[in-house]
Backbone as CSV, one residue per row, in Angstrom:
resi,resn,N_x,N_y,N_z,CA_x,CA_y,CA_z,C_x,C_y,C_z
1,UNK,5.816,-8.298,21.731,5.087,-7.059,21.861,4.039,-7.002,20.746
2,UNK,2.962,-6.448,21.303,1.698,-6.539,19.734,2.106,-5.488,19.067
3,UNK,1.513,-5.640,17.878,2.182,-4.988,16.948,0.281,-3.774,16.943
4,UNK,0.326,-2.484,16.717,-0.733,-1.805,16.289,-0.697,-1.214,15.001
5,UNK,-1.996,-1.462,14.216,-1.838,-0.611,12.794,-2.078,1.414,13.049
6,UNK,-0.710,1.665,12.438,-0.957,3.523,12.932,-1.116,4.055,11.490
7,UNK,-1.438,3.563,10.212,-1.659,3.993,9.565,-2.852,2.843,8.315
8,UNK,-3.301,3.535,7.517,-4.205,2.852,6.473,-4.413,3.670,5.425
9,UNK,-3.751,3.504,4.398,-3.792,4.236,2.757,-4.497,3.809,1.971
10,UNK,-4.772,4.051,1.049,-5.558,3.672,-0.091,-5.074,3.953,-1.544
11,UNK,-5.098,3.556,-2.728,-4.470,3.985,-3.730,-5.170,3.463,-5.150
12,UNK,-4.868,3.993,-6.070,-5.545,3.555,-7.711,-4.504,3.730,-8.792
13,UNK,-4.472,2.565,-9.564,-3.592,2.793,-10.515,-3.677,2.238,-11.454
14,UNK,-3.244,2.735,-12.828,-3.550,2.372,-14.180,-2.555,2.068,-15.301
15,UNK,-3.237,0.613,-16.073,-1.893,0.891,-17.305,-3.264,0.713,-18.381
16,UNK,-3.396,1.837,-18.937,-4.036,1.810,-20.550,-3.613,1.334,-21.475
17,UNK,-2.738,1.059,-21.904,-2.314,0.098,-22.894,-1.357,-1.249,-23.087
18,UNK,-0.921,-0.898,-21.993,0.001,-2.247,-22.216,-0.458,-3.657,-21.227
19,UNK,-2.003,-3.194,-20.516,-2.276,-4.601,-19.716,-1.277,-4.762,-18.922
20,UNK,-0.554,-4.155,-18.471,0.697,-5.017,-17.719,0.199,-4.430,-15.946
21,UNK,-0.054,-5.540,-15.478,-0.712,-5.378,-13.954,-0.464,-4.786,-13.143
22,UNK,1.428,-5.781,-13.141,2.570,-4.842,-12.165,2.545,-3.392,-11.999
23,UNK,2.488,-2.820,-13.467,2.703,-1.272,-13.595,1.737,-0.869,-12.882
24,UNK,0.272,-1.337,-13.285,-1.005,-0.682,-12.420,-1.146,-0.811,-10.749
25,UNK,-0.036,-2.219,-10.025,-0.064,-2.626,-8.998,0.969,-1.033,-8.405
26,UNK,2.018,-1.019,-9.143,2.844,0.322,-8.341,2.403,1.367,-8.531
27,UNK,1.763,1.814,-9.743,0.980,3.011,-9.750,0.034,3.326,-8.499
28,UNK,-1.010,2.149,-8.344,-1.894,2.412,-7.305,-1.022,2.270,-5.698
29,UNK,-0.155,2.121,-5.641,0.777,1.946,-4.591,1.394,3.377,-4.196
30,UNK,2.144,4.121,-5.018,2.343,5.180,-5.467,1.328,6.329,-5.206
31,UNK,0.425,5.673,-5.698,-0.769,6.710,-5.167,-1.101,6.992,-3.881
32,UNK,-0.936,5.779,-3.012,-1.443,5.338,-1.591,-0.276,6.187,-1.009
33,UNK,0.573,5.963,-1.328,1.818,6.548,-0.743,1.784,7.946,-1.010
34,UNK,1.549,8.931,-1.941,1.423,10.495,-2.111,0.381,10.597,-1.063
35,UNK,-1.219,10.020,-0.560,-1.714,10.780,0.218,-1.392,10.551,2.153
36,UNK,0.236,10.384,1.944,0.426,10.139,4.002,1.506,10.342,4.038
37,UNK,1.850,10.931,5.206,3.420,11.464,5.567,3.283,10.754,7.226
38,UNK,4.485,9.883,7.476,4.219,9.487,8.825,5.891,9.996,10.028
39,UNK,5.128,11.077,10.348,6.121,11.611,10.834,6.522,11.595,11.829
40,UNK,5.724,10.299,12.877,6.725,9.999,14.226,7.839,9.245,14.333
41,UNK,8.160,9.051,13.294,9.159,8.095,13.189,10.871,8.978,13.675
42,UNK,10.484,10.251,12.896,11.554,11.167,13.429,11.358,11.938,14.635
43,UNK,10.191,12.111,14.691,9.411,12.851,15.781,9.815,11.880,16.862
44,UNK,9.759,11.012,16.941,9.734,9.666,18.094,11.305,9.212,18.404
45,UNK,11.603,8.942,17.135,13.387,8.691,16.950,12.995,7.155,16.904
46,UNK,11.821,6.603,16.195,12.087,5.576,15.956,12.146,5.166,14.554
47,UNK,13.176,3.449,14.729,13.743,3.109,13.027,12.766,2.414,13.049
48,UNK,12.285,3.301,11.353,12.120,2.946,10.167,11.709,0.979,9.691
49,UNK,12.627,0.393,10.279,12.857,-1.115,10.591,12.056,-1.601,10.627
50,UNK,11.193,-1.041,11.724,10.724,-1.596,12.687,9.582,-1.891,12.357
51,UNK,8.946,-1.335,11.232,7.351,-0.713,10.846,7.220,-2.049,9.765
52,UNK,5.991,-2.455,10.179,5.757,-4.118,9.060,4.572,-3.338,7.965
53,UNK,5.000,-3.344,6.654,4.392,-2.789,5.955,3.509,-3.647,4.891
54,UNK,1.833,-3.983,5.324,1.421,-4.747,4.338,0.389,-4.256,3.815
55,UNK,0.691,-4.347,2.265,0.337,-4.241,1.065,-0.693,-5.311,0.403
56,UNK,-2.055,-4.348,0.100,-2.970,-5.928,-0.685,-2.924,-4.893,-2.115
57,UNK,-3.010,-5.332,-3.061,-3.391,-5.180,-4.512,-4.434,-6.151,-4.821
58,UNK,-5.332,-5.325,-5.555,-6.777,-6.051,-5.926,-6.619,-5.970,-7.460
59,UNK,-6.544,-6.792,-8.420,-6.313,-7.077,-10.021,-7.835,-7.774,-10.279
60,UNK,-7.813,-7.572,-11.459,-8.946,-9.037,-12.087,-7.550,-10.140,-12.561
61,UNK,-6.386,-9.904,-12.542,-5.713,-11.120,-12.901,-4.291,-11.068,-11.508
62,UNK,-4.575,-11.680,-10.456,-3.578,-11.457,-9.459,-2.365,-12.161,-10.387
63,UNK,-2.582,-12.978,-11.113,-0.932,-14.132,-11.129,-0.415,-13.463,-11.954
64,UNK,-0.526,-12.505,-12.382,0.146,-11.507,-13.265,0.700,-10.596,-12.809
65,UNK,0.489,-10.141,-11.734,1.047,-9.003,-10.675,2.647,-9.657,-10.416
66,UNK,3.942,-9.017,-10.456,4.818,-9.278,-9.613,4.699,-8.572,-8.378
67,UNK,4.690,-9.341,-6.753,4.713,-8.974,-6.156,5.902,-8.738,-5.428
68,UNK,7.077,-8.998,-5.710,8.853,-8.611,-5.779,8.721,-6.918,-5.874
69,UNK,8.408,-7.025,-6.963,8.647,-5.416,-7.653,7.868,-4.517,-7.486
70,UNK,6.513,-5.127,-6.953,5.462,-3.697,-5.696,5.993,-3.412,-4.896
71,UNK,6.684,-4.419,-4.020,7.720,-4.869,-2.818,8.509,-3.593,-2.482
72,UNK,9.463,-3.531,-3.582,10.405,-2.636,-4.045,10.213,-0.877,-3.963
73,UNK,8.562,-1.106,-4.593,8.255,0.280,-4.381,8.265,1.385,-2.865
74,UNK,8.429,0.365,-2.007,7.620,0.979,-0.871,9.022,1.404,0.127
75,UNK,9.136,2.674,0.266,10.420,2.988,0.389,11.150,3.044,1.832
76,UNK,10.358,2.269,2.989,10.196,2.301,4.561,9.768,1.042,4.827
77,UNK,10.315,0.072,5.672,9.683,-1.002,6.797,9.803,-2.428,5.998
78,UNK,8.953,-3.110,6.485,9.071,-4.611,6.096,8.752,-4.898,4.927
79,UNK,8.302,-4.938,3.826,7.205,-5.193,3.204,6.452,-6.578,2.905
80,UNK,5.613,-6.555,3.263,4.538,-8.206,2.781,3.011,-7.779,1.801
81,UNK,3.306,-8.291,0.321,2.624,-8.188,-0.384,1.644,-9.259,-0.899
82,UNK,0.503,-8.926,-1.430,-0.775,-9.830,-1.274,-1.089,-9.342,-2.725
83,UNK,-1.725,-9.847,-2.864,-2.643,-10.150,-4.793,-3.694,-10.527,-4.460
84,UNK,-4.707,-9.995,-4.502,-6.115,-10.592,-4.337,-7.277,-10.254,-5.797
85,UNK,-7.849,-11.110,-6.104,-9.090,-10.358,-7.296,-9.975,-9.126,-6.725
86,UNK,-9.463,-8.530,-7.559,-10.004,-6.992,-7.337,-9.491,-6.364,-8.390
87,UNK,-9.991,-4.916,-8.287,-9.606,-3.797,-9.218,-11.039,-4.122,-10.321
88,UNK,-10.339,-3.378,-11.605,-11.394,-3.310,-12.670,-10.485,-3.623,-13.963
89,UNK,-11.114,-4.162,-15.215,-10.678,-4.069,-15.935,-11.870,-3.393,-17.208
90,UNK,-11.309,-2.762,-18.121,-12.229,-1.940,-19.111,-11.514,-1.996,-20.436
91,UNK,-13.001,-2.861,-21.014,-12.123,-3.243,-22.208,-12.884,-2.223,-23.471
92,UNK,-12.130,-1.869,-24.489,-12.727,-1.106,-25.165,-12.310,-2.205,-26.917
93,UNK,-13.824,-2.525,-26.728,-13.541,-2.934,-28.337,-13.450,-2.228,-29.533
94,UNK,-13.256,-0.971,-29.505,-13.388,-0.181,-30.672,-11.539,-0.246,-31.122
95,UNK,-10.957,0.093,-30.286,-9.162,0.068,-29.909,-8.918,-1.143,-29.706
96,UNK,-9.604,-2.326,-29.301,-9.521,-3.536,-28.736,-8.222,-3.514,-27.837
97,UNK,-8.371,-2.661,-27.289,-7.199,-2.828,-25.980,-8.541,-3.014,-24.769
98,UNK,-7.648,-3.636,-23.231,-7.795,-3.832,-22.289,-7.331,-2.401,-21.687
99,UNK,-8.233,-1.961,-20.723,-7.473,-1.011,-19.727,-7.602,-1.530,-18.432
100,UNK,-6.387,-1.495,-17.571,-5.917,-2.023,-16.138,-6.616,-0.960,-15.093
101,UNK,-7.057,-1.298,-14.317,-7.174,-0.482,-13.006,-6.526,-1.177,-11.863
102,UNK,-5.914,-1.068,-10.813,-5.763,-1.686,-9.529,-6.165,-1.069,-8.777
103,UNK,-6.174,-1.501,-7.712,-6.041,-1.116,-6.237,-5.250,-1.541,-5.174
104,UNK,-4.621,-0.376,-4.055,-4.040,-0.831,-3.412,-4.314,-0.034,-2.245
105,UNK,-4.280,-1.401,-1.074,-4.381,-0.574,0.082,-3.342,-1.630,1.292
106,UNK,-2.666,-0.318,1.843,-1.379,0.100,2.563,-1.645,0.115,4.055
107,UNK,-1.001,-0.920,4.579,-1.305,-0.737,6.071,0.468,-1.192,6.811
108,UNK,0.568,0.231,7.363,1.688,0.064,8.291,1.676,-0.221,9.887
109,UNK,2.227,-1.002,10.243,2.220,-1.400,12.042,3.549,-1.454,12.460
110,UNK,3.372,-1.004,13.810,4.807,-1.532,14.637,4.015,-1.905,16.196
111,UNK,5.352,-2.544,16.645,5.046,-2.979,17.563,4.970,-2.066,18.690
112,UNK,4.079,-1.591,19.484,3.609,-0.965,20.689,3.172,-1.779,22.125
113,UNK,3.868,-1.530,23.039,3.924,-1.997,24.363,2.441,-1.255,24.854
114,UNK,1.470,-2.201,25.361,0.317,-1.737,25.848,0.801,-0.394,26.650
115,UNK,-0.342,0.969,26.837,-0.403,1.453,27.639,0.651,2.627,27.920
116,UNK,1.667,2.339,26.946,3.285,3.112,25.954,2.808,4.553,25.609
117,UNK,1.578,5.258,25.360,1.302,6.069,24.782,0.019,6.442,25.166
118,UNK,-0.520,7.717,26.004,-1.841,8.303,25.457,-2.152,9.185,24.985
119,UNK,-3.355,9.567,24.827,-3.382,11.138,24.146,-3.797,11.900,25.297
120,UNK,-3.138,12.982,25.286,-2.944,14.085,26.688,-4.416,14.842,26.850
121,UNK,-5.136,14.836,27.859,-5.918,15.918,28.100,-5.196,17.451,28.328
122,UNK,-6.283,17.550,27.634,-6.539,19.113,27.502,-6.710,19.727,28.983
123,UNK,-7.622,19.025,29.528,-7.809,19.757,31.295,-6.513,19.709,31.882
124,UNK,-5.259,19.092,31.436,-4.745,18.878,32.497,-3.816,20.020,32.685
């Protein structure tokens, strides 16, 4: 059965001082996740299971990201996580710290039987 994407999030996240990626990878994950509520799942009575949940994070340093422990964050469906170069990094030489930015963007699918679902007219 093909699978359709019924949702697409977006998210931003930060570690100011400690450089540590991961943290900025779940933060911006976290974020993606506060702006969506997907509520056919109860509405529908369907599991949770079923929903393939993939995750890209954009770093300036992907091999630093654990992608196990973004994994972890995501509290519904399959998860398959990606690391790609992206995000920002901002370095401030006055503090000589690095500041982290990520990004993450969230795409959930399940599988839908062509033709399973339309949207109802109004005339009818």
């Amino acid at each position: 059965m093909p699978e359709h994407r019924i949702i697409l999030e977006m998210g931003t996240g930060n570690d100011l001082y400690g450089e540590d990626y991961t943290k900025a990878a779940c933060r911006a994950v976290q974020d993606a996740l506060h702006h969506s509520s997907i509520v056919l799942f109860k509405s529908l009575g369907i599991d949770h299971h079923e929903m393939r949940v993939q995750v890209t994070i954009g770093v300036q340093e992907p091999e630093r990201v654990d992608a196990e422990t973004v994994a972890a964050k995501l509290p519904r469906g399959r998860a398959e996580v990606s690391v790609v170069h992206g995000g920002l990094n901002v370095h401030d030489p006055v503090q000589e710290t690095t500041h982290v930015v990520a990004t993450a963007a969230i795409a959930a699918f399940l599988p839908i039987e062509e033709d399973a679902w339309r949207l109802s007219d109004a005339a009818e």
